[in-house]
MIBABA-696360 format. One record per residue (C-alpha): residue number from 0; residue in three letters; x, y, z. Coordinates in Angstrom, 2 decimals, decimal comma. Layout:
BEGIN
- i / aa / c1 / c2 / c3
- NUM / ALA / X / Y / Z
...
This chain:
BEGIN
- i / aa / c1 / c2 / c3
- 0 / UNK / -31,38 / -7,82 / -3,55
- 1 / UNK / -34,43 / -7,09 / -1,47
- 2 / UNK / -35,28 / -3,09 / -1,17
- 3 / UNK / -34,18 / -3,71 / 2,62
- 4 / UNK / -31,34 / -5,01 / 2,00
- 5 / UNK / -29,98 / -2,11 / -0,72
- 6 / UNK / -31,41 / 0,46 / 1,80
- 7 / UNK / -29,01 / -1,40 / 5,08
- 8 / UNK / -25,78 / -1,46 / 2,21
- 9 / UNK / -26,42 / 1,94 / 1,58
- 10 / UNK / -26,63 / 3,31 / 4,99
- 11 / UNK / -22,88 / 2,23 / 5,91
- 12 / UNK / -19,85 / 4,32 / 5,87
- 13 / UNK / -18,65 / 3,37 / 2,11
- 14 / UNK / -20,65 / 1,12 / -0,87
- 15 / UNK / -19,71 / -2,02 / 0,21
- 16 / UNK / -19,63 / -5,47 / -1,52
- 17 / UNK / -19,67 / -6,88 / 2,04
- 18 / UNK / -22,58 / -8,98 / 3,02
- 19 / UNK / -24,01 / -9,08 / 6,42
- 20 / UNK / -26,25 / -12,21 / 6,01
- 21 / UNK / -25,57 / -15,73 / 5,68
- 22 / UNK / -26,01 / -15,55 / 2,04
- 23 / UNK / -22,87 / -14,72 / 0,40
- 24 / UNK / -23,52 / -11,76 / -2,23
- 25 / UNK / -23,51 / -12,22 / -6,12
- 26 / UNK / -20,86 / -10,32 / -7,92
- 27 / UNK / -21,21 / -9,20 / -11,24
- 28 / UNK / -18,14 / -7,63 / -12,73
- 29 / UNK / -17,45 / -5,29 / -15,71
- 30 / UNK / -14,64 / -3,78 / -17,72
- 31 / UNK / -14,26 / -1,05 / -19,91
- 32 / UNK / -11,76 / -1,62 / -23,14
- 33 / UNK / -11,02 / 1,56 / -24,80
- 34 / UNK / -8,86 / 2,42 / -27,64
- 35 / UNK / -5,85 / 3,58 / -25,30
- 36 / UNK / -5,63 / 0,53 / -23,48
- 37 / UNK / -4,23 / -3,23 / -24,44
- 38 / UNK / -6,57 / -5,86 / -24,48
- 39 / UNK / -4,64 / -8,16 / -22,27
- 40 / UNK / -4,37 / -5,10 / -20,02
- 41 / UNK / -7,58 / -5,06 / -19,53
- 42 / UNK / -8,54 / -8,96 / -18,91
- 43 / UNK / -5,89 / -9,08 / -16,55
- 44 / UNK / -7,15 / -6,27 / -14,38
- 45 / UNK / -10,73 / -7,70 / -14,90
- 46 / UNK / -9,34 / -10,88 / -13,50
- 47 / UNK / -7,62 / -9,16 / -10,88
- 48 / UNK / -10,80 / -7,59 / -9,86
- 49 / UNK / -12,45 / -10,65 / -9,38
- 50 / UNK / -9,67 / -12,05 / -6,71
- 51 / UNK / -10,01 / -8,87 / -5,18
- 52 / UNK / -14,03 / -9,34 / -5,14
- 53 / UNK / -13,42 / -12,92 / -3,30
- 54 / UNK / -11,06 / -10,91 / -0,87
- 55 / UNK / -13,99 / -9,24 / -0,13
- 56 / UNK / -16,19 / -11,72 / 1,06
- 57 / UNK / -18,48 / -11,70 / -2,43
- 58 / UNK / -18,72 / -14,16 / -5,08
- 59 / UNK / -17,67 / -13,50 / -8,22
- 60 / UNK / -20,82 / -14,82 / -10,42
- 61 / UNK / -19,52 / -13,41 / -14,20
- 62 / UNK / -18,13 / -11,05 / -15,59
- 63 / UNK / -17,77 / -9,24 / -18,87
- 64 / UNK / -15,71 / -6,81 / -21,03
- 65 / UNK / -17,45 / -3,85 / -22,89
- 66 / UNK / -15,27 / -2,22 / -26,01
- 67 / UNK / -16,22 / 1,37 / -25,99
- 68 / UNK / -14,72 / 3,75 / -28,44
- 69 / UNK / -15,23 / 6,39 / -25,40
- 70 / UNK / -16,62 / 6,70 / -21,82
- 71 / UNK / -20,65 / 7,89 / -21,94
- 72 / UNK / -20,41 / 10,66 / -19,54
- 73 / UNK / -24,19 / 9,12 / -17,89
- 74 / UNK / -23,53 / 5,59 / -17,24
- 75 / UNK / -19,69 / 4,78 / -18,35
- 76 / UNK / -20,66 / 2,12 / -20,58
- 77 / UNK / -23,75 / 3,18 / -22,43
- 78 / UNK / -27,72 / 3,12 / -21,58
- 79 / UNK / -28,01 / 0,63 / -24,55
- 80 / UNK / -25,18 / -1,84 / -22,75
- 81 / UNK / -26,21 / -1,05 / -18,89
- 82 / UNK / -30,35 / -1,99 / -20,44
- 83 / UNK / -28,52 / -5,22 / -21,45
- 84 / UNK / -26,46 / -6,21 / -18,47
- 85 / UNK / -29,25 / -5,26 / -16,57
- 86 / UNK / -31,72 / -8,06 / -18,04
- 87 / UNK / -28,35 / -10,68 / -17,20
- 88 / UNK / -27,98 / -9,76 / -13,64
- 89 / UNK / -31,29 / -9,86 / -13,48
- 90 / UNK / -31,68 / -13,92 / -14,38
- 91 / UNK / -27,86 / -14,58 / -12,73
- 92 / UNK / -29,86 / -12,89 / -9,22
- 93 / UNK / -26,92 / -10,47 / -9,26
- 94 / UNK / -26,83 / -8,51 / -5,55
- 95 / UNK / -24,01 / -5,77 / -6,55
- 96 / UNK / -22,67 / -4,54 / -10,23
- 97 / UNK / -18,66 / -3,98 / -9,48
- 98 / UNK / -17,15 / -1,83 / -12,39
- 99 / UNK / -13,32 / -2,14 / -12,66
- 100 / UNK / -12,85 / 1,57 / -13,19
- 101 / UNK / -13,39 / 4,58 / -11,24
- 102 / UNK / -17,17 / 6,36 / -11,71
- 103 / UNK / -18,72 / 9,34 / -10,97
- 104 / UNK / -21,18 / 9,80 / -8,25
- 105 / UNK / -23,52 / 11,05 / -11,04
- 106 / UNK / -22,90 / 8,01 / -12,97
- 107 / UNK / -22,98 / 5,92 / -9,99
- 108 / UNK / -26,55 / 6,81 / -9,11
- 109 / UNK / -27,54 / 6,60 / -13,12
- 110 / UNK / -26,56 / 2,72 / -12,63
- 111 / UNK / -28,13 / 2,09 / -9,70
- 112 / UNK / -31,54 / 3,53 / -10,87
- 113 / UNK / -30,94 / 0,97 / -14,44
- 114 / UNK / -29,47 / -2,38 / -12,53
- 115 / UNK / -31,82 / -2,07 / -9,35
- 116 / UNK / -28,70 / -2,92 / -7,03
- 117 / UNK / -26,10 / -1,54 / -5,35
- 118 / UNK / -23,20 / -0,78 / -7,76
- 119 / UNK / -19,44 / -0,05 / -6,70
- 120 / UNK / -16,09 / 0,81 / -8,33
- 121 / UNK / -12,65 / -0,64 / -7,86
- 122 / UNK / -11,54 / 2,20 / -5,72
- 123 / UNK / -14,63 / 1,36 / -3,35
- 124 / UNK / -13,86 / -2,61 / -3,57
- 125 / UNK / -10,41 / -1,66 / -2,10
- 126 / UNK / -11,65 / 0,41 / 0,50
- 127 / UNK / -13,83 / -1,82 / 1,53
- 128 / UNK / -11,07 / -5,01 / 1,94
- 129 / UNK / -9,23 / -2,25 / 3,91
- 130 / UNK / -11,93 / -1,83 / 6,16
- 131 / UNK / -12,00 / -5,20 / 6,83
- 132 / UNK / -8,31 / -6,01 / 7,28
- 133 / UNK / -7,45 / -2,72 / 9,31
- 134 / UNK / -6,47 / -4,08 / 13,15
- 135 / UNK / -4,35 / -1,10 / 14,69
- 136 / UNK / -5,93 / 2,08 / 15,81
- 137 / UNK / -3,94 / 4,17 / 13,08
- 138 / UNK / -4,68 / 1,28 / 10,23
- 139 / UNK / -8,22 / 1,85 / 11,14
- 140 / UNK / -7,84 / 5,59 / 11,36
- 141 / UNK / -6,51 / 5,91 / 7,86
- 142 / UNK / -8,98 / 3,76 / 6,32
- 143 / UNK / -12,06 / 5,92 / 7,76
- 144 / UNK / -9,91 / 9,03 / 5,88
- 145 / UNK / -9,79 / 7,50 / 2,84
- 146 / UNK / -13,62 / 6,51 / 3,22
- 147 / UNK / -14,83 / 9,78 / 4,03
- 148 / UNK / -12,61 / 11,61 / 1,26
- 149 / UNK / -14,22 / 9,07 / -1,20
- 150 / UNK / -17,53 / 9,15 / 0,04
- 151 / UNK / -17,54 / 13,05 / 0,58
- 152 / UNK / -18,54 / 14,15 / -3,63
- 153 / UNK / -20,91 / 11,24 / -3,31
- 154 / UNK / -23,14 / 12,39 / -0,53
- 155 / UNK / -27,11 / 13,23 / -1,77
- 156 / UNK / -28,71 / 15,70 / 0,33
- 157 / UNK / -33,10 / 15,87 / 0,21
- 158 / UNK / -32,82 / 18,71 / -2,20
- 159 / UNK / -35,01 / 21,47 / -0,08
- 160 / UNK / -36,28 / 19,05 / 2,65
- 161 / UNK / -35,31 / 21,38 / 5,63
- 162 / UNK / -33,96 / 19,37 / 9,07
- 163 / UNK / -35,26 / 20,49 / 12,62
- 164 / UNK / -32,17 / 23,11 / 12,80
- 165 / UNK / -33,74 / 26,85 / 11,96
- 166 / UNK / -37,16 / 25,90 / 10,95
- 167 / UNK / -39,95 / 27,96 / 12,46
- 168 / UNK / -41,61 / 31,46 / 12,36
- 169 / UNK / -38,34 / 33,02 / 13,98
- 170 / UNK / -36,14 / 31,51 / 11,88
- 171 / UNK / -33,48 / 33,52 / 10,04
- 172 / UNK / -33,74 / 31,11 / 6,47
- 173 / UNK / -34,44 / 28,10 / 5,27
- 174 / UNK / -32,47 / 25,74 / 7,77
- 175 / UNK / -29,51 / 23,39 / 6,58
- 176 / UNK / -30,74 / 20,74 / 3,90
- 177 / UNK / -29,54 / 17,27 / 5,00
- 178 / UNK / -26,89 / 17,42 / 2,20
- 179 / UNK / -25,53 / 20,61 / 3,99
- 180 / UNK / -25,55 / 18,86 / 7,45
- 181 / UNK / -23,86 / 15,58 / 6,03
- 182 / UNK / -21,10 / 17,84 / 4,54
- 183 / UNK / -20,33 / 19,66 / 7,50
- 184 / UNK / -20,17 / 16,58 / 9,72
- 185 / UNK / -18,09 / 14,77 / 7,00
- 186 / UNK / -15,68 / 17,70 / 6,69
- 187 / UNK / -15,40 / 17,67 / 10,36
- 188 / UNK / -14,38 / 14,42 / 11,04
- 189 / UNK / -12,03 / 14,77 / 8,55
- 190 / UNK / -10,77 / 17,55 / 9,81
- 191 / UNK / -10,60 / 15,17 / 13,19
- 192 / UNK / -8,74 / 12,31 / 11,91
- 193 / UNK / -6,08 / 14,24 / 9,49
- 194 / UNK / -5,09 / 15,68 / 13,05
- 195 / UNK / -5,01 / 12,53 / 14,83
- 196 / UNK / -2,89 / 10,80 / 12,16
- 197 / UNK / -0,64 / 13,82 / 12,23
- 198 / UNK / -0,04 / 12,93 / 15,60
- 199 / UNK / 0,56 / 10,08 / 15,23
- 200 / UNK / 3,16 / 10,74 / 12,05
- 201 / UNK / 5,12 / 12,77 / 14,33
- 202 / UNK / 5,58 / 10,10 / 16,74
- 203 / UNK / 6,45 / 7,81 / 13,84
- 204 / UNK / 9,02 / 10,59 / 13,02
- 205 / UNK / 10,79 / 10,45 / 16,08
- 206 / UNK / 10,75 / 6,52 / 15,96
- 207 / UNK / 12,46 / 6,97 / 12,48
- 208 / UNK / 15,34 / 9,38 / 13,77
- 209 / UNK / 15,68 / 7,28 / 16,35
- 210 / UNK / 16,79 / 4,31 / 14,42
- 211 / UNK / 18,43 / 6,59 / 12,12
- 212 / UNK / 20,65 / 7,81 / 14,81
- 213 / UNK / 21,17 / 3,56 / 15,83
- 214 / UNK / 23,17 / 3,68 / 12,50
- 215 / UNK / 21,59 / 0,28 / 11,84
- 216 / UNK / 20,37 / 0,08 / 8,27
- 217 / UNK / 17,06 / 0,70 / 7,05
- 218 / UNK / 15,41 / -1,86 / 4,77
- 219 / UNK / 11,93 / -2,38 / 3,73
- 220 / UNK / 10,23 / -5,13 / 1,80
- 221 / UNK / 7,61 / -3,48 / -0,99
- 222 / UNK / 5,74 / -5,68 / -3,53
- 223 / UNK / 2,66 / -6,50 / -5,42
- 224 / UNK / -0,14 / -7,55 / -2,67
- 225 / UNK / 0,17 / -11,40 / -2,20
- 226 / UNK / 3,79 / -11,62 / -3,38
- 227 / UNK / 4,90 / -13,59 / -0,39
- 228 / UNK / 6,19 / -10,31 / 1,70
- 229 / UNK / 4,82 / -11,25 / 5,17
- 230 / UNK / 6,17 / -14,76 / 4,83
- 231 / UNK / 9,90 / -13,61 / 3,80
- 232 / UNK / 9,70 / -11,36 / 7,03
- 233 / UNK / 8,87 / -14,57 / 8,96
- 234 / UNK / 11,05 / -16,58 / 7,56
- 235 / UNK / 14,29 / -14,00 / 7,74
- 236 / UNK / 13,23 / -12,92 / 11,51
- 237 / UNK / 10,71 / -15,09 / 13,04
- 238 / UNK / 8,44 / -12,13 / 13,42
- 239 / UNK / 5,23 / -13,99 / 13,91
- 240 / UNK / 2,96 / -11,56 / 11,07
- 241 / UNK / 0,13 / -13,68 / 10,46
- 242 / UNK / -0,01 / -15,05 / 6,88
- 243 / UNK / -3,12 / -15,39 / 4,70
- 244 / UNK / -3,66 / -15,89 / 0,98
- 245 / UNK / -5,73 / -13,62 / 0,71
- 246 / UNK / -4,76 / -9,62 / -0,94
- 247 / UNK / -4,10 / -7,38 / 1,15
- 248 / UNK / -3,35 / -9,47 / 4,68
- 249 / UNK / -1,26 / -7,28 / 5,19
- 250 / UNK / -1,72 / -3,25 / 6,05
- 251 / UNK / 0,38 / -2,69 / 9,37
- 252 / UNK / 3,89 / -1,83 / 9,57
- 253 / UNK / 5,98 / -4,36 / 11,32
- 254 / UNK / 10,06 / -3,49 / 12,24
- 255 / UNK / 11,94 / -6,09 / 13,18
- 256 / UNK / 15,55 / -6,66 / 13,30
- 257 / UNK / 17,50 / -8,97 / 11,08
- 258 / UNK / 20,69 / -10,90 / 11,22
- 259 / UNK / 23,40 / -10,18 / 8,47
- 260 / UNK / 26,36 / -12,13 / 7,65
- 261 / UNK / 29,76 / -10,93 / 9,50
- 262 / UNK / 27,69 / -9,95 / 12,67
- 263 / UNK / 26,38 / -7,00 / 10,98
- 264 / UNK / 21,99 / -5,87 / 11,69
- 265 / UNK / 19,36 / -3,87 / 9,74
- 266 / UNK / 16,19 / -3,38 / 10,27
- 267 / UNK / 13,38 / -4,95 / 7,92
- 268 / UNK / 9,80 / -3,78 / 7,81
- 269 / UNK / 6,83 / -4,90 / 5,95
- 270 / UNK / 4,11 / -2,31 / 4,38
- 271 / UNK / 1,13 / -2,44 / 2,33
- 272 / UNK / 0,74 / -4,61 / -0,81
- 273 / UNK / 0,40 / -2,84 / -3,40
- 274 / UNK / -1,99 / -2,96 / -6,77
- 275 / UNK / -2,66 / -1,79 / -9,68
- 276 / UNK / -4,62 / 1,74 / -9,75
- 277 / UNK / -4,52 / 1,97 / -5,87
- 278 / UNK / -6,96 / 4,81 / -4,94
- 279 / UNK / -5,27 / 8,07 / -4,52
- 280 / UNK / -6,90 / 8,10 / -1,47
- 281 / UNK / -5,54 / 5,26 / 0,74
- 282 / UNK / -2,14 / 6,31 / -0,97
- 283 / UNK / -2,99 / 9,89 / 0,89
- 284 / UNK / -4,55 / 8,54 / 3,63
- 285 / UNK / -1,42 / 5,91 / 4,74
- 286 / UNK / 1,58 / 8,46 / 3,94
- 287 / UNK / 2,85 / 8,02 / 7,35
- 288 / UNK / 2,84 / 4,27 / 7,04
- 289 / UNK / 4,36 / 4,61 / 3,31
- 290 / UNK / 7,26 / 7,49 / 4,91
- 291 / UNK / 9,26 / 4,13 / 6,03
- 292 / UNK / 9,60 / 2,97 / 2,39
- 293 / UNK / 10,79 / 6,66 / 1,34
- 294 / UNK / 13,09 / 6,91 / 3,92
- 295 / UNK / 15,05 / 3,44 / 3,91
- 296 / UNK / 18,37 / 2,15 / 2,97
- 297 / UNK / 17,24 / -0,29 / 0,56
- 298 / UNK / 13,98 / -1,77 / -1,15
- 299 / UNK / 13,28 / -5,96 / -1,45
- 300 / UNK / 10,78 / -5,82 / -4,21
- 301 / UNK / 9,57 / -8,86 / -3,49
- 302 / UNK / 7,92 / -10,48 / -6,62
- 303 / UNK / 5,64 / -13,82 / -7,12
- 304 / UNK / 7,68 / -16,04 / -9,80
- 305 / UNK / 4,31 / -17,82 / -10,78
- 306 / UNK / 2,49 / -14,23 / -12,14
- 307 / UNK / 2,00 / -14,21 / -15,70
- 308 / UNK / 1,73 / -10,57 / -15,97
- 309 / UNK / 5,26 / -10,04 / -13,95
- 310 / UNK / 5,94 / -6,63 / -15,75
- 311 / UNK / 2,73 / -5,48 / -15,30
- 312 / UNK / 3,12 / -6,24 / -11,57
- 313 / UNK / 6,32 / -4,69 / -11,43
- 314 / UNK / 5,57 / -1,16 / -13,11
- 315 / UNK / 2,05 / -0,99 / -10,86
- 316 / UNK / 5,03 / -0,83 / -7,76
- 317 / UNK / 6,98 / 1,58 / -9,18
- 318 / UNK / 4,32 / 3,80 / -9,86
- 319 / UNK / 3,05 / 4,12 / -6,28
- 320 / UNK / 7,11 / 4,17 / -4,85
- 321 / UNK / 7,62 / 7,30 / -7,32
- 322 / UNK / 4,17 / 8,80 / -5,88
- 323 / UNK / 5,16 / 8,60 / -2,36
- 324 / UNK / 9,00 / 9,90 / -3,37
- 325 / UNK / 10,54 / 6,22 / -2,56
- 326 / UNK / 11,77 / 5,64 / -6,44
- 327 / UNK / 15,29 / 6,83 / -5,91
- 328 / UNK / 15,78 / 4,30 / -2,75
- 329 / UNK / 17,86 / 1,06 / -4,35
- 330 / UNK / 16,28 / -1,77 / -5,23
- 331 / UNK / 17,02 / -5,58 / -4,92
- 332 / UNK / 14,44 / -7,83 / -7,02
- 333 / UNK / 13,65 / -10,93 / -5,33
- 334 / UNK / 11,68 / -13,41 / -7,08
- 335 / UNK / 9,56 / -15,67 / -4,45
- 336 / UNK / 7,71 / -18,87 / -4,73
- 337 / UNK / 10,47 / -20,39 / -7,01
- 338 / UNK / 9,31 / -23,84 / -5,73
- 339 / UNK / 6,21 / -23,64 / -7,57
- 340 / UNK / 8,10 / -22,95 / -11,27
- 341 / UNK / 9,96 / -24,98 / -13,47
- 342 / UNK / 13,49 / -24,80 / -14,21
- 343 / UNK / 12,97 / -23,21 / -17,46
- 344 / UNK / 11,17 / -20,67 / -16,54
- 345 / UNK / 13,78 / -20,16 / -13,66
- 346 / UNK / 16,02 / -19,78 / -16,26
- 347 / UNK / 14,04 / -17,50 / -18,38
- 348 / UNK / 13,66 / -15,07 / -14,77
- 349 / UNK / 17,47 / -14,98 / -14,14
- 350 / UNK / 18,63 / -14,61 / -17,90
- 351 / UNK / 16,05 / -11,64 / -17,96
- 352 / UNK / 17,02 / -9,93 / -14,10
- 353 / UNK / 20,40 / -10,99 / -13,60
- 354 / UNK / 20,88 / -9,12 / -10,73
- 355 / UNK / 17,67 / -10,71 / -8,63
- 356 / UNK / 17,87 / -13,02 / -5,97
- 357 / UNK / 15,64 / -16,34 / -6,16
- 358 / UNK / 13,95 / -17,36 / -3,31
- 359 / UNK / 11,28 / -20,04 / -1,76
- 360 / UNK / 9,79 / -17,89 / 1,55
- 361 / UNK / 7,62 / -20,95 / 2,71
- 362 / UNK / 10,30 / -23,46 / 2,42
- 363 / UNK / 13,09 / -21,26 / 3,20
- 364 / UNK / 15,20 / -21,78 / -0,01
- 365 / UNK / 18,09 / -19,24 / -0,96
- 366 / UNK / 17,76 / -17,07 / 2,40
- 367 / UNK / 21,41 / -17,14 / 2,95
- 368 / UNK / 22,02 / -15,43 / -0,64
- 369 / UNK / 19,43 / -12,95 / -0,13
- 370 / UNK / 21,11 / -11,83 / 3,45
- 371 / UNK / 24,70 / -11,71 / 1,50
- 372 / UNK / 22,95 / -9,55 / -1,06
- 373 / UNK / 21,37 / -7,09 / 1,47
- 374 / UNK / 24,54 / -6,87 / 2,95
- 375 / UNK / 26,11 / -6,25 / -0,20
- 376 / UNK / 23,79 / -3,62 / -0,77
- 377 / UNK / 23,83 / -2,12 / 2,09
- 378 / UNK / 28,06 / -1,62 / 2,34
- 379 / UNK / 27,98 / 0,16 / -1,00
- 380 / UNK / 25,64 / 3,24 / 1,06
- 381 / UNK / 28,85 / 3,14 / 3,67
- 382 / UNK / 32,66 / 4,31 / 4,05
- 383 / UNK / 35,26 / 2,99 / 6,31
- 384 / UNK / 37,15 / 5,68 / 8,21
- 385 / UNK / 40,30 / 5,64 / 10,10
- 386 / UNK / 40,12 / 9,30 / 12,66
- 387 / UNK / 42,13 / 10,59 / 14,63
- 388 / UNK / 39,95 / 12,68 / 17,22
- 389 / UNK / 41,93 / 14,97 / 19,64
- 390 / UNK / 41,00 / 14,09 / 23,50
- 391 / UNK / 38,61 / 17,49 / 24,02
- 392 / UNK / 37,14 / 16,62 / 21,45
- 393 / UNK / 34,70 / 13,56 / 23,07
- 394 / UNK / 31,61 / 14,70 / 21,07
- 395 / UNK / 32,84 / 13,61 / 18,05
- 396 / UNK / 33,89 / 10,00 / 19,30
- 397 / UNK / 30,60 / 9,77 / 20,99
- 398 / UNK / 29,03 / 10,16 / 17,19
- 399 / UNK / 31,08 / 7,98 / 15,64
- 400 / UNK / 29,43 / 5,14 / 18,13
- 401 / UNK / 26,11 / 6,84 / 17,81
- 402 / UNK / 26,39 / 6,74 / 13,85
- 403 / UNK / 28,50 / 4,54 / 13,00
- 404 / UNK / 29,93 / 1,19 / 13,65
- 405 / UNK / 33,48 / 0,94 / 15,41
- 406 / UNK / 35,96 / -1,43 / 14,01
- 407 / UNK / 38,72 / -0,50 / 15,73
- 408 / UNK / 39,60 / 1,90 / 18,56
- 409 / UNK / 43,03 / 2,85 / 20,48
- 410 / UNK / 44,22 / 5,82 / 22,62
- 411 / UNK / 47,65 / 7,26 / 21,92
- 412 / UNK / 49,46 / 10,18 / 23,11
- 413 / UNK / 47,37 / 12,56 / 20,92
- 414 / UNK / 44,03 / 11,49 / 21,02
- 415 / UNK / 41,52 / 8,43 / 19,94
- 416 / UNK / 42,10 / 6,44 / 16,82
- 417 / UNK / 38,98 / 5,05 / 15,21
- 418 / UNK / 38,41 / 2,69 / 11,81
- 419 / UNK / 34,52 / 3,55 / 11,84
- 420 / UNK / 32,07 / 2,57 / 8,83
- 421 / UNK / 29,69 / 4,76 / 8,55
- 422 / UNK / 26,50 / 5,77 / 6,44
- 423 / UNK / 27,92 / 8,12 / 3,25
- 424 / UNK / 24,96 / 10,76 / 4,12
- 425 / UNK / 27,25 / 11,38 / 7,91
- 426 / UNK / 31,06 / 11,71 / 6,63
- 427 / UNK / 30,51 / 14,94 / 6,50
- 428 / UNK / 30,43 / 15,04 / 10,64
- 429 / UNK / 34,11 / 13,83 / 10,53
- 430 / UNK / 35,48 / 16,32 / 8,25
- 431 / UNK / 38,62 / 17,20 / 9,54
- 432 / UNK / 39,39 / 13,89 / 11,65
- 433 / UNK / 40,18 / 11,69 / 8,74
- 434 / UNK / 43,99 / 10,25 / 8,49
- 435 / UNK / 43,76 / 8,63 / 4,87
- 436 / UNK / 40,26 / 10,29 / 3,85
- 437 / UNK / 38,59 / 6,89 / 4,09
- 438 / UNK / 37,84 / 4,04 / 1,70
């Protein structure tokens, strides 16, 4: 990498392993082993990394796996290792160093100053494919968050180099140090966008209550990134999401409504792929997006049949859904991209999750058993009523429609008789109405 060129990378909002030039950049990868950590833990992540480094627009060159018996508080992985990565990327005309753990800014810069390049962490590699995937004005709002919170402890002022502000015979002190300046207009826009994206959480809020108050069921699709979730939402509701192979297509919210057997509706959104180790920030930075996963009726964990490291996959999910308070919400495994396995393994999958539905998104296989299974799911979070609501009292029929859905309905001398189902978290609105206490 020319000095130009590392200057440019530099300059942008977040280290990036983005090139702007026709030349594609080099990628050299490494991962740390320690003691705590499985050895086929830590391939697997280095492999991931290096998907995630095409996502990105780089090329993955090489890679390599250091064994340390603890992390050297300088440079991660040792001044006697970084000398002798340095000399590789060197001859493999390496452009950026991408570590598959998180650094320090200190140890950041230590790197640089050995390999001569620009080097980058996982957490930055992810925030950079974000950057490049966000479309919608909040996607794109709560990606420059999580950049700026990231890139805040790793700003470098010019040590006593004073800027224009305050200097001169009058002045009261030394003026603000560029690191001071940086800071403040980091903070601020900060500041800035945590208020805009408040704004716009509250109108997400009343969106939410809103549909809450349809009575139509809530369900959301969740899953490792690249599991097939955007496709499944196509192929249950024709939504039109656009579909790449690529991690992390996906990082809008999309509702749409989908048909149920015996005329019944929910509602079915897509969200975020999710990965192992996904920075704390973006977590932070997309809890508005990630409040529709908390707040639904049911989860489709949607998972890709054809991983090798399928627990892995799974308990990297579950981890993020208890972070943003979504790990009580049920849970229906569905296994995608059947098509592509044999029937022994099929059989392996089923004898090992019973209770998961097998699917093919792209070629539309065993949809109509996942619909009867959301449905399923879905009636055990309701309760038939059967009311009988006094004539003045035309508040509490009018919630039964808004809440619930009507069955049956007659007038007789006394009042309205209703058989409602409705959601278990709104009996309590009927209390007092019921003629056999429900079932």
């Amino acid at each position: 990498m020319t000095d130009q060129h590392a200057s440019r990378s530099r300059r942008r909002l977040t280290a990036t392993v983005t090139d702007l030039e026709v030349r594609v950049q080099r990628a050299f990868l490494v991962g740390v082993e320690l003691p705590v950590m499985a050895t086929i833990d830590a391939e697997r992540s280095l492999e991931e990394l290096a998907l995630l480094t095409d996502t990105s627009g780089s090329d993955p060159i090489d890679m390599e796996l250091v064994k340390r018996q603890s992390i050297d508080p300088a440079t991660y992985i040792g001044s006697g290792k970084a000398d002798e990565l340095r000399a590789l990327t060197k001859a493999l005309d390496i452009d950026v160093v991408i570590f598959d753990n998180p650094l320090t800014p200190a140890q950041t810069r230590n790197l640089e100053q050995i390999f001569h390049v620009d080097v980058v962490d996982r957490e930055a590699l992810i925030l950079d494919i974000f950057a490049q995937h966000a479309t919608s004005k909040i996607g794109a709002l709560q990606v420059e968050l999580a950049m700026l919170r990231y890139n805040l402890p790793r700003l470098r002022g010019k040590g006593k180099a004073l800027s224009q502000q305050g200097f001169g015979v009058l002045a009261r002190g030394p003026g603000e140090t560029k690191l001071e300046t940086d800071r403040r207009h980091t903070l601020a826009r900060i500041s800035k966008l945590e208020r805009e994206l408040k704004d716009k959480a509250r109108h997400r809020e009343t969106q939410r209550k809103a549909r809450k108050r349809s009575a139509i069921p809530q369900v959301s699709i969740v899953g490792y990134t690249n599991a097939g979730k955007s496709t499944l939402l196509n192929s249950l509701t024709d939504a039109g999401v656009v579909v790449r192979d690529q991690l992390f297509a996906t990082l809008d919210s999309t509702v749409r409504k989908l048909e149920l057997p015996h005329n019944r509706q929910a509602l079915i959104a897509d969200t975020v792929g999710f990965v192992r180790r996904l920075p704390h920030h973006l977590v932070d930075a997309f809890q508005s997006t990630l409040a529709e996963v908390a707040e639904a009726d049911l989860l489709l964990h949607v998972v890709d049949a054809t991983e090798p490291d399928l627990v892995g996959q799974l308990a990297a999910v579950r981890e993020v859904l208890q972070e943003i308070g979504a790990s009580d919400v049920p849970e229906l495994l569905v296994f995608n991209k059947i098509d592509l396995i044999d029937e022994n393994e099929k059989q392996r999958l089923e004898n090992l999750y019973p209770d998961a539905v097998f699917i093919s998104a792209a070629r539309s296989v065993g949809l109509d058993r996942l619909r009867e299974s959301i449905e399923s799911h879905l009636e055990r979070k309701t309760v038939t009523l059967n009311l009988s609501i006094p004539y003045e009292r035309g508040d509490v029929v009018a919630a039964a429609h808004r809440l619930g859905e009507v069955l049956a309905e007659k007038h007789e001398p006394d009042g309205t008789v209703l058989d409602v189902r409705v959601p278990l978290r709104d009996t309590n609105r009927f209390e007092g109405f019921e003629t056999n206490g429900g079932r």
